[in-house]
ZADO-1210 file (C-alpha; in nm, 4 decimals, padded with zeros to 6 digits):
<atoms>
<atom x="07.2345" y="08.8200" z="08.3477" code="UNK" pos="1"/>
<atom x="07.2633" y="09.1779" z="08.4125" code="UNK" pos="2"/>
<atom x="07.5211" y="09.3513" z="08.5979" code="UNK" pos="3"/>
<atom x="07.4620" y="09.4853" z="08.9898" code="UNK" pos="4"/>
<atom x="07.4437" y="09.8388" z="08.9340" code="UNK" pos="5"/>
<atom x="07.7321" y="10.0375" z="08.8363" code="UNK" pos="6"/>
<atom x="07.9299" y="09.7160" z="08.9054" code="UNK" pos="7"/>
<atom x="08.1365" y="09.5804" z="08.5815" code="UNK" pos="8"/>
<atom x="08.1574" y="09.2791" z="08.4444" code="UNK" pos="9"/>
<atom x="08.4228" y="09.0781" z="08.3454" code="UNK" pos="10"/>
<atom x="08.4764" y="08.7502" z="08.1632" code="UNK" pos="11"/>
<atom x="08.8406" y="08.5830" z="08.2121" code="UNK" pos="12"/>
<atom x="08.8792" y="08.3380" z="07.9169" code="UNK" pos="13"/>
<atom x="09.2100" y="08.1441" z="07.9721" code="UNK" pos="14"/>
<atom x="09.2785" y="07.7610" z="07.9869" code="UNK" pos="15"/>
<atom x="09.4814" y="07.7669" z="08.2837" code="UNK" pos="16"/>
<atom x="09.3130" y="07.7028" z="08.6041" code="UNK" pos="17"/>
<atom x="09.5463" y="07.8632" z="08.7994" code="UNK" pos="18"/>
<atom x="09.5887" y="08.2210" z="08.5858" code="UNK" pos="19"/>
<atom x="09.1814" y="08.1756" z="08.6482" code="UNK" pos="20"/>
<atom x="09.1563" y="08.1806" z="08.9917" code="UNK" pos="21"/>
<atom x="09.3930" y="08.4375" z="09.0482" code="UNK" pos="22"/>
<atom x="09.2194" y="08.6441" z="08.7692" code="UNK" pos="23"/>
<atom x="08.8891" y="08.6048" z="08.9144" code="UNK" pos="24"/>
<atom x="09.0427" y="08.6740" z="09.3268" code="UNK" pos="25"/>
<atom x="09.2235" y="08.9821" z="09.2707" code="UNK" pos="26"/>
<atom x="08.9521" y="09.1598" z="09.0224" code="UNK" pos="27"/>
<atom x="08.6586" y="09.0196" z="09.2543" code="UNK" pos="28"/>
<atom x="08.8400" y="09.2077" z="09.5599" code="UNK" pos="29"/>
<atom x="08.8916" y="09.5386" z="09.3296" code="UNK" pos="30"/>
<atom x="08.4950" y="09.5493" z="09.3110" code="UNK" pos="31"/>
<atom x="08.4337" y="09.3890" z="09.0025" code="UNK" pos="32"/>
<atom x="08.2142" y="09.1112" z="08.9087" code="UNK" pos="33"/>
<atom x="08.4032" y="08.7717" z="08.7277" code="UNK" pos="34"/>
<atom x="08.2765" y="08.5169" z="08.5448" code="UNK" pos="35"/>
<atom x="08.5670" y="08.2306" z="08.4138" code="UNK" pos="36"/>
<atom x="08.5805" y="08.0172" z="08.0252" code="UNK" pos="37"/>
<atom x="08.8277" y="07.7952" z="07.9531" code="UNK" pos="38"/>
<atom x="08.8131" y="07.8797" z="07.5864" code="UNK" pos="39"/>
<atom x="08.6443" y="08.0515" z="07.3342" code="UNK" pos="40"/>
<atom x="08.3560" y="07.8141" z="07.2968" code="UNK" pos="41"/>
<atom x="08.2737" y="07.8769" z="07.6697" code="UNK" pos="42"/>
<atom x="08.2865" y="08.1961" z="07.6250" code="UNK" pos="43"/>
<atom x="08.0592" y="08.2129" z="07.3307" code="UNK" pos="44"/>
<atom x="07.7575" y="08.0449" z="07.5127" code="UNK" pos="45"/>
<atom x="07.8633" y="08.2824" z="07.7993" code="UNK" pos="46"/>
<atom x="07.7892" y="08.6001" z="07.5847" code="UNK" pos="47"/>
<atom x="07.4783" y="08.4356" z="07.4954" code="UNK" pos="48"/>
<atom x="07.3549" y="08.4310" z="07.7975" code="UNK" pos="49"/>
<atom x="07.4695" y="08.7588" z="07.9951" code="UNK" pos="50"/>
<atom x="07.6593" y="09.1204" z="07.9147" code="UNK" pos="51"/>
<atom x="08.0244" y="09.2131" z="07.9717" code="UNK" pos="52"/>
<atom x="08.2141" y="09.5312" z="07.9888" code="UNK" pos="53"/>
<atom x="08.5090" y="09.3335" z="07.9164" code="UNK" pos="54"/>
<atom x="08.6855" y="09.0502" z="07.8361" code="UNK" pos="55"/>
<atom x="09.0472" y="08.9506" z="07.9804" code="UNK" pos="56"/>
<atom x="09.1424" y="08.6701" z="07.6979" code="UNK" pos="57"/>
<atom x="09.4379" y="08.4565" z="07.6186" code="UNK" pos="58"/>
<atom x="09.5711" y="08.3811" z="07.3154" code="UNK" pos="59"/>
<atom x="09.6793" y="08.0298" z="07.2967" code="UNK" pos="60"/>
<atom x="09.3869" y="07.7719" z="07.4437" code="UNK" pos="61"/>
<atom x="09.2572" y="07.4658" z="07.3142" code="UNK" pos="62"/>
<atom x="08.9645" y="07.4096" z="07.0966" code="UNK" pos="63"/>
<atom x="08.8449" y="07.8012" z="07.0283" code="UNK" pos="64"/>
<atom x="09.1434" y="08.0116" z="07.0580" code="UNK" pos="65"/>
<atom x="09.1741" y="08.3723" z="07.1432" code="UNK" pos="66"/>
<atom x="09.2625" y="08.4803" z="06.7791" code="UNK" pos="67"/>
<atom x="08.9620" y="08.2797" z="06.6265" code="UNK" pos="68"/>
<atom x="08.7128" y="08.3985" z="06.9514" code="UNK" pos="69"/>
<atom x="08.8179" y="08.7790" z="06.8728" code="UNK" pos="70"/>
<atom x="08.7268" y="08.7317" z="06.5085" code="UNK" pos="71"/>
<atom x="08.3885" y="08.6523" z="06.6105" code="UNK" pos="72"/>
<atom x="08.3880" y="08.9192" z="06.8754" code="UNK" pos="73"/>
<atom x="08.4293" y="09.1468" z="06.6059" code="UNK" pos="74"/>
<atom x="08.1381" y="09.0019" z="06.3279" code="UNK" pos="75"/>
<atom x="07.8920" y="08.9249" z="06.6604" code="UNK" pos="76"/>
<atom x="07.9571" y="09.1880" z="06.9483" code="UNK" pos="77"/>
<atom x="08.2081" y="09.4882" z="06.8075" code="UNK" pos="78"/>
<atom x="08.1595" y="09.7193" z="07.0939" code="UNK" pos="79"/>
<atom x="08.2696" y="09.4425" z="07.3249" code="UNK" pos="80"/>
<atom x="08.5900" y="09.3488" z="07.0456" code="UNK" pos="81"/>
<atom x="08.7071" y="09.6995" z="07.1478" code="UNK" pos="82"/>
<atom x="08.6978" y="09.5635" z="07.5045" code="UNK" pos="83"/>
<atom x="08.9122" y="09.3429" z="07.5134" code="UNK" pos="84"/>
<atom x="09.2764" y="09.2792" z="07.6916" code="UNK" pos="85"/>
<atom x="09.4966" y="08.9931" z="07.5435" code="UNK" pos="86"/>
<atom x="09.7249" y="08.8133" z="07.7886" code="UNK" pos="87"/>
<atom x="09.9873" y="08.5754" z="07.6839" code="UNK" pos="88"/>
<atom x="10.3321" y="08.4496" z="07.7429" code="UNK" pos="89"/>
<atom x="10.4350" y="08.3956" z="07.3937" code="UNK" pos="90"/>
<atom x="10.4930" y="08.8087" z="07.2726" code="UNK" pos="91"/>
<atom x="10.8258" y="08.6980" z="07.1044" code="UNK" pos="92"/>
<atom x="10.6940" y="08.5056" z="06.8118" code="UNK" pos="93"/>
<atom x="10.6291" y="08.6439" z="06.5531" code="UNK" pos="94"/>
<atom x="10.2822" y="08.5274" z="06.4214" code="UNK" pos="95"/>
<atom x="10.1563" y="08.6460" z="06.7701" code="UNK" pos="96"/>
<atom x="10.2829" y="08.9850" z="06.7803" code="UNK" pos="97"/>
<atom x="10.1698" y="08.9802" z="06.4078" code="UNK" pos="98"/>
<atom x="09.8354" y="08.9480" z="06.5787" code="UNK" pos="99"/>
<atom x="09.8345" y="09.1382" z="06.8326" code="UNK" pos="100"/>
<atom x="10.0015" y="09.4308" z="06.6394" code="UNK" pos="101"/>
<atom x="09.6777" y="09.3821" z="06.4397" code="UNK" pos="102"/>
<atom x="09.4431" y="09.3777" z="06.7334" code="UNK" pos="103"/>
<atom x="09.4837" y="09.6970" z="06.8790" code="UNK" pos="104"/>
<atom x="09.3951" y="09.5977" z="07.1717" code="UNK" pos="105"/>
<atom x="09.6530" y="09.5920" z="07.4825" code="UNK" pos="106"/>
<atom x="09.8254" y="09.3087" z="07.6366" code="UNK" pos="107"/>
<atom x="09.9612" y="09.1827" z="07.9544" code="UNK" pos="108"/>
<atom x="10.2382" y="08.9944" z="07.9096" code="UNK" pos="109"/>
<atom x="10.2330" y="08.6639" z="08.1778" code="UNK" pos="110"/>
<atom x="10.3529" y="08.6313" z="08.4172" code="UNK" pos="111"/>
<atom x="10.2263" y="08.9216" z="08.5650" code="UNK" pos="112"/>
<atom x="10.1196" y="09.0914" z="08.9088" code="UNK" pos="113"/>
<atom x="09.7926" y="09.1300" z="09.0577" code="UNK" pos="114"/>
<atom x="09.8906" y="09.5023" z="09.0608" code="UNK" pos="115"/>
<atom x="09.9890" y="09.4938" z="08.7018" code="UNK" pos="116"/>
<atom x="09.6412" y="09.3124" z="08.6118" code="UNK" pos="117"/>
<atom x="09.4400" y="09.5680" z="08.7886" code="UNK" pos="118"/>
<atom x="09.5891" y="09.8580" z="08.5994" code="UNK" pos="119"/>
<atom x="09.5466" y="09.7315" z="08.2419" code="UNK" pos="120"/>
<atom x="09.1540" y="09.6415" z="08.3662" code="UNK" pos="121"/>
<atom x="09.1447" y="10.0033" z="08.5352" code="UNK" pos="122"/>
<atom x="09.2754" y="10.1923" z="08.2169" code="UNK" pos="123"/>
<atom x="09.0822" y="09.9424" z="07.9374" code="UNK" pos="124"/>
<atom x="08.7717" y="10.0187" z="08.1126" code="UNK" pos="125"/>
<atom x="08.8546" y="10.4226" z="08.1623" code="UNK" pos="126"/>
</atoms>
């Protein structure tokens, strides 16, 4: 599945159905195009079948995590592992900001506002 053109795709991969849904309404409005996993293994088949220009990920989800789903972002699709935006609650332990010290990649610390979401997308996607 292709993207409309010049419209950008997203994949949302968090467990909560809630973070979800408000993921997928306030991007959808700001023109992009959303597709929803509940975990890593979703999103895996997901990638399988379409392309992304990014992925908004948690960390901590059951089965397939978000540490575990970016190592195989990395071996499978490395352009998109540099594509990625972590969100997560837990940014005080230290295991996860171990990780996403590691990562590079940016964060958005939940909870956080639809006008907070849309800026990390804006600026990961330049």
């Amino acid at each position: 599945m292709k993207s409309n053109a010049g419209v950008k795709r997203i994949l949302v991969v968090e467990d909560e159905p809630t973070v979800n849904e408000v993921c997928r309404k306030v991007l959808t409005r700001d023109g992009f195009e959303v597709d929803t996993a509940v975990n890593g293994e979703v999103a895996q088949r997901m990638l399988r079948e379409g392309d992304y220009d990014l992925i908004l990920m948690d960390i901590k989800m059951p089965g397939m995590d978000g540490r575990e789903f970016f190592g195989i972002l990395k071996a499978r699709y490395p352009k998109l592992a540099g594509r990625v935006i972590f969100a997560t609650g837990d940014v005080i332990g230290g295991d996860t900001k171990e990780f996403l010290d590691q990562s590079g990649r940016p964060v958005l610390t939940k909870p956080f506002t639809p006008d907070e979401l849309k800026a990390i997308v804006r600026a990961a996607l330049g």
